[in-house]
C-alpha positions in Angstrom: -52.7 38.3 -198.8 -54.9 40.6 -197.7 -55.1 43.7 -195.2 -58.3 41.9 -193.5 -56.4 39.2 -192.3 -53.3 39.1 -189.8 -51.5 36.1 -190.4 -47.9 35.6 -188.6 -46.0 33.5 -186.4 -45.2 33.8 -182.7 -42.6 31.6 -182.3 -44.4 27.8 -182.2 -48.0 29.5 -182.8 -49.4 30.3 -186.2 -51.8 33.1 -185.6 -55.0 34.2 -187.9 -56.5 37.5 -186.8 -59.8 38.4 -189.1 -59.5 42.2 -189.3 -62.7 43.7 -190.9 -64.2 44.8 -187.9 -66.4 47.7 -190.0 -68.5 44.3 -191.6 -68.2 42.5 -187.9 -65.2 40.0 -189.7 -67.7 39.0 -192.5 -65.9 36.4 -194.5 -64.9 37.2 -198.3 -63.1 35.8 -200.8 -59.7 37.2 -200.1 -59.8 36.0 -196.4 -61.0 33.0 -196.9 -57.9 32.4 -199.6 -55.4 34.3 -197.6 -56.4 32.0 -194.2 -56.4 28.4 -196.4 -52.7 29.3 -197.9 -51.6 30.8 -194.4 -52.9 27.2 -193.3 -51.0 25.5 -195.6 -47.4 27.3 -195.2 -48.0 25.9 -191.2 -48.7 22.4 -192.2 -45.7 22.1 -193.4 -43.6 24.0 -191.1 -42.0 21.8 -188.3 -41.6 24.6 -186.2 -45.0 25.8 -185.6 -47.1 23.5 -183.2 -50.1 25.0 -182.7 -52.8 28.0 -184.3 -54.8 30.5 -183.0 -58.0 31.5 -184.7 -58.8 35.0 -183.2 -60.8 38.5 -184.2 -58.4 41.7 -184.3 -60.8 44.3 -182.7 -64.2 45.1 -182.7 -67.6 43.5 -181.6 -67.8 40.4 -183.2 -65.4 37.1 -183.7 -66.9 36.6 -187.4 -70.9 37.6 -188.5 -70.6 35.5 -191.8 -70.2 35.4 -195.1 -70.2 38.1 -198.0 -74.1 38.5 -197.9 -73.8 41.2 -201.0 -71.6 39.7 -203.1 -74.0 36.5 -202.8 -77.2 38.5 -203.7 -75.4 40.9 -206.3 -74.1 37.4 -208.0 -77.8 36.5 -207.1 -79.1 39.4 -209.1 -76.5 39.9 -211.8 -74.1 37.1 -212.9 -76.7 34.1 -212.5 -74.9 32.9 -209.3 -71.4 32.6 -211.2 -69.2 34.7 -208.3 -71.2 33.2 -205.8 -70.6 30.0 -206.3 -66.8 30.9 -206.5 -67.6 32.2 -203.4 -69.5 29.0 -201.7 -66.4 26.5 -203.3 -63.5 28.1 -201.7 -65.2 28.9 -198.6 -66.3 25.2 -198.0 -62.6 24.0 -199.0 -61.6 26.3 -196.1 -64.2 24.8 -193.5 -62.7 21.4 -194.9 -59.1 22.3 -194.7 -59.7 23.1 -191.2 -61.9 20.0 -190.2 -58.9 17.9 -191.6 -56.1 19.9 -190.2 -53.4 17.6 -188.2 -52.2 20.6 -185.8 -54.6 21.7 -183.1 -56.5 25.1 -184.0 -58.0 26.8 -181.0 -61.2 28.9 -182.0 -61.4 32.1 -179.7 -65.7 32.5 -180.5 -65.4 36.0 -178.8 -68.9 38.1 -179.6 -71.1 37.6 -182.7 -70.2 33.8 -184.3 -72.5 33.5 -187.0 -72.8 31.7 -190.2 -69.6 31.9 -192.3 -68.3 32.5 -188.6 -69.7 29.0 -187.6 -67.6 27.5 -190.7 -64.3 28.6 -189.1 -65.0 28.2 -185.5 -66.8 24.9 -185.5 -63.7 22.7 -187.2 -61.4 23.4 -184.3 -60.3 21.2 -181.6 -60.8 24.0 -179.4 -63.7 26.3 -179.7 -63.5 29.0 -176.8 -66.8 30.9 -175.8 -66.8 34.2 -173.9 -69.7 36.2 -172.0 -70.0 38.2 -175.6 -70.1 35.0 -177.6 -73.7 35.2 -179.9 -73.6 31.5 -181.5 -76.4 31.8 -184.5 -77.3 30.1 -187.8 -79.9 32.4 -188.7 -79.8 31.8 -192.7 -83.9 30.4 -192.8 -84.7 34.1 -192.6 -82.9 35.0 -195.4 -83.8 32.6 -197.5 -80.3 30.7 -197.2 -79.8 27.7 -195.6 -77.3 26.8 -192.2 -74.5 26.0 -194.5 -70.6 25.7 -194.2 -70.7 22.2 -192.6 -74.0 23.5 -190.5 -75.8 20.3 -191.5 -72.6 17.6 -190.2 -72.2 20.0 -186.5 -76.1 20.9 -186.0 -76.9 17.0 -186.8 -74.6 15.9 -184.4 -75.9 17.9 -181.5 -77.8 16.3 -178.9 -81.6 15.9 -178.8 -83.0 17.7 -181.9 -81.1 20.7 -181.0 -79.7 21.2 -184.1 -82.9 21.3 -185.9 -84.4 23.4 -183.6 -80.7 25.7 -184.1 -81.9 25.6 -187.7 -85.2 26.1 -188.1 -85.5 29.0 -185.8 -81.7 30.7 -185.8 -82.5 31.3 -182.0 -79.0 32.7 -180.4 -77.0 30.6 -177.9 -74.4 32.5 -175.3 -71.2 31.5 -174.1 -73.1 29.4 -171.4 -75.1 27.9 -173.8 -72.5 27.1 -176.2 -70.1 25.1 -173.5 -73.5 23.2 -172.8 -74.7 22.5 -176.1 -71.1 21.2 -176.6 -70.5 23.8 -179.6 -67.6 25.4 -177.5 -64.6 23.1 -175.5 -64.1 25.8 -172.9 -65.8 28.7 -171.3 -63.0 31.2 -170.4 -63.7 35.1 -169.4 -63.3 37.8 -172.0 -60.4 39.4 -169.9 -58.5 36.5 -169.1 -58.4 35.5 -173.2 -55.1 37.2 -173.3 -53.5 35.9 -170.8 -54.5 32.6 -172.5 -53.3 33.1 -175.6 -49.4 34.1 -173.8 -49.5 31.0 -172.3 -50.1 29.1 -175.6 -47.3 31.1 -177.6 -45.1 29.5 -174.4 -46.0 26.1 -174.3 -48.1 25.0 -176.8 -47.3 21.3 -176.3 -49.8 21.8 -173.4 -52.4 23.2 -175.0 -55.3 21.5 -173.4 -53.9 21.8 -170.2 -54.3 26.0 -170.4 -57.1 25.6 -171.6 -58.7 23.5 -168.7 -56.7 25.8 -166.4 -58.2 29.3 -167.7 -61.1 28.0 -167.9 -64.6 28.6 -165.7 -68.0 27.0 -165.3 -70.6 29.4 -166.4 -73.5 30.3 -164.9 -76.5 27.6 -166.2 -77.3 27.4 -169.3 -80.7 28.8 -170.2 -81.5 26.4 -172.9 -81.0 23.7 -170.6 -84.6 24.7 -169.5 -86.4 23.8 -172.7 -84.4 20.7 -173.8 -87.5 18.6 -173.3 -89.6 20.5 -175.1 -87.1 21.1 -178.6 -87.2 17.4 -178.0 -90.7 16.6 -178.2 -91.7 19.6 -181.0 -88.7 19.3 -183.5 -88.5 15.4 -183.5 -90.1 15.4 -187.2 -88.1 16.0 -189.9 -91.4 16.8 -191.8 -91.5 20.8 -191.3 -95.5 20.8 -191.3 -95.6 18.3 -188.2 -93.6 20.4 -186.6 -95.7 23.2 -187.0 -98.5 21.2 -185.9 -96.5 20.1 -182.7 -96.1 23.8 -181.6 -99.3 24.6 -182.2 -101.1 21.8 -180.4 -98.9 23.7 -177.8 -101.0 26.4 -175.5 -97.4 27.4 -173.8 -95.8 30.6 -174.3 -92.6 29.5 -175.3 -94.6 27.2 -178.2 -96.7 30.3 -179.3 -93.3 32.2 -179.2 -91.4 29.8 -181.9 -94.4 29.5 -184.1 -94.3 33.4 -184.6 -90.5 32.4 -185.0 -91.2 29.8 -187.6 -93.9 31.3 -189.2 -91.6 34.1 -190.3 -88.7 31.9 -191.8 -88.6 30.6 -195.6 -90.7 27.7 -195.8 -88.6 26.7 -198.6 -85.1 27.1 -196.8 -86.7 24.9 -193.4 -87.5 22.0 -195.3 -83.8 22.4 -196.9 -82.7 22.3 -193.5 -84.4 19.4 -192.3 -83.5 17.2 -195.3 -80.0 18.3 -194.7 -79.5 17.7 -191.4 -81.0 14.4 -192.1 -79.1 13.5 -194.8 -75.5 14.7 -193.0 -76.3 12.5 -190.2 -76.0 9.6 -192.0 -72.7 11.0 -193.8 -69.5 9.1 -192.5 -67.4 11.9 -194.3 -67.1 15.4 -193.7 -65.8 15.9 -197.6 -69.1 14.0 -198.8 -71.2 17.1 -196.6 -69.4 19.7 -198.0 -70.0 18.7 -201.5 -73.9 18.2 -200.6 -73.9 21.3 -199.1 -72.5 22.9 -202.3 -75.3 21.0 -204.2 -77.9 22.8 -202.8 -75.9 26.5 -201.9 -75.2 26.1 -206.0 -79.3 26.1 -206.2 -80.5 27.6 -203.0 -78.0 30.6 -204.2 -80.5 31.5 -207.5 -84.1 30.7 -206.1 -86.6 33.8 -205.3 -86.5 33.3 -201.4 -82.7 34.1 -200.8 -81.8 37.4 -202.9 -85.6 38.6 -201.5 -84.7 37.9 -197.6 -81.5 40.0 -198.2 -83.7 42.6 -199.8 -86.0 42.6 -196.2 -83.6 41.9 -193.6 -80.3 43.2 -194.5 -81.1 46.2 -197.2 -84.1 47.9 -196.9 -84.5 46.8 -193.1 -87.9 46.4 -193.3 -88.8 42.7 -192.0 -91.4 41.7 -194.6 -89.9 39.0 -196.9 -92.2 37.9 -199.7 -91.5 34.2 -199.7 -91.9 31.7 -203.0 -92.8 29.4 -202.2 -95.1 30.9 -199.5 -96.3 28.3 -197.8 -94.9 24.9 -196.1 -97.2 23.0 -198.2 -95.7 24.9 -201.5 -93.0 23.7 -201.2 -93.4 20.7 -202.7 -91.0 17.4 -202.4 -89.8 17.7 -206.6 -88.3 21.1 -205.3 -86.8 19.9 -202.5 -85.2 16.7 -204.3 -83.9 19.3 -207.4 -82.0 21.3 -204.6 -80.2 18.3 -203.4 -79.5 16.7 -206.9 -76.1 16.0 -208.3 -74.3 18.8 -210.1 -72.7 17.9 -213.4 -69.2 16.3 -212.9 -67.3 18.7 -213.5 -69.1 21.6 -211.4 -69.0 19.2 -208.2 -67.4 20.7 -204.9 -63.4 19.4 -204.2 -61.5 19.8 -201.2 -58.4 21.7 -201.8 -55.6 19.7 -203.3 
């Protein structure tokens, strides 16, 4: 166990607190073992009904993953503790997406990422006015991973690819609309909430729907016709040449958006989303997505958009490939290949 997760029992509900508020719940190793084996005692515990996914204190629900343990593995062990990292996260994600006892998500502030992984397998995904819903991995060179490409293909319209592509942030609002979040309950009713579960959580849903508000309208809502129309491709360069044929500001707006993402890691998420659509298994995602987080993990773009955005700050990644067109479809199919057998993702046994 570790001290940056609270895992106990409150009477019929399991609870799992993340408590590293200092790296805004950022995912490691240790949590991600200590919540899968907290997981598991509950499964088999008859007395326990229900679990509550929550954030101990502190701005954000969970910001992601260990971004500098991935680009120190990047950097010095050839990918080796990162790609301890990637296995036993996704076996997580997958544990949860398969769990039989209802897991309610409480997506208070900054959901991102390795954040995404945890919320999005629950049965019930709670938004907040501070939820921030973001895969922003294309501008570090990463790619929207953890099960991103089974939830963001599974969105309506091409939001998911636009979600992808551009990392743009979605609210609480825009979370209940986009149906990433089951509810939409105020920040200062959440406790309440979660009292009333630890009494009766046979009627989960029930509190749920009863705590629960409608938000105010959802500003994506506004542009749904146009993700539609300029992220229908799943060739990256046509939709570049959608935008651009665009004379709007909101087009001239996500081109500057696009422009500044990995070439490399958009046409990874495009082929991913793409493939995971036609997926009938969640299992069969998580090991493609370990395909290419196993690749994506050691190629220039990702350790160098750590380097601009997250280290030195300073907003300038030098992508390689630099260019949409140099990224060539050879790349793209090596990303995506089969590992050998016995380096292929498992779920946890």
């Amino acid at each position: 166990m570790t001290e940056h997760i609270h895992a106990h029992t409150h009477g019929p509900v399991g609870h799992l607190s993340l408590n590293r508020p200092k790296a805004l719940h950022s995912l490691t190793l240790e949590m991600c073992h200590a919540m899968s084996d907290a997981l598991a005692g509950w499964a088999d515990d008859g007395a326990v009904r229900a679990i509550m996914l929550d954030h101990a204190e502190g701005r954000g629900f969970c910001a992601g993953g260990d971004i500098n343990l991935l680009r120190n593995s990047a950097l010095n062990d050839g990918g080796e503790s990162g790609r301890a990292f990637f296995h036993d996260e996704y076996r997580l994600n997958h544990q949860m997406f398969e769990y039989d006892k209802p897991i309610v998500a409480f997506m208070d502030g900054i959901t991102m990422g390795g954040g995404v992984g945890i919320a999005m397998p629950a049965r019930f995904r709670i938004a907040t006015e501070n939820t921030r819903f973001a895969m922003p991995e294309t501008g570090i060179g990463l790619f929207p991973d953890v099960g991103g490409g089974w939830y963001l293909s599974r969105l309506k319209g091409r939001l998911g690819q636009f979600l992808a592509l551009t990392g743009a942030r979605l609210d609480g609002a825009e979370c209940l609309w986009a149906g990433i979040a089951t509810h939409y309950i105020p920040s200062e009713r959440l406790s309440e909430t979660k009292a009333r579960i630890v009494d009766d959580p046979a009627n989960l849903s029930a509190i749920l729907e009863e705590m629960g508000e409608t938000p105010e309208a959802a500003r994506l809502a506004g542009n749904e016709e146009r993700i539609s129309r300029h992220f229908a491709s799943d060739d990256f360069e046509t939709i570049l040449a959608s935008l651009e044929s665009d004379d709007s500001e909101w087009a001239a707006k996500e081109l500057e958006t696009l422009r500044g993402k990995s070439p490399q890691t958009c046409k990874v998420a495009l082929r991913q989303l793409a493939d995971s659509s036609r997926l009938d298994s969640f299992a069969d995602n998580m090991a493609m997505e370990y395909r290419i987080a196993s690749r994506v993990l050691v190629r220039p773009d990702f350790a160098e958009g750590v380097r601009a955005v997250i280290v030195d700050k300073t907003n300038d990644p030098q992508w390689d490939p630099a260019t949409p067109e140099g990224v060539s479809e050879e790349l793209i199919d090596s990303i995506f290949a089969p590992l050998p057998a016995e380096e292929e993702w498992t779920p946890r046994s």
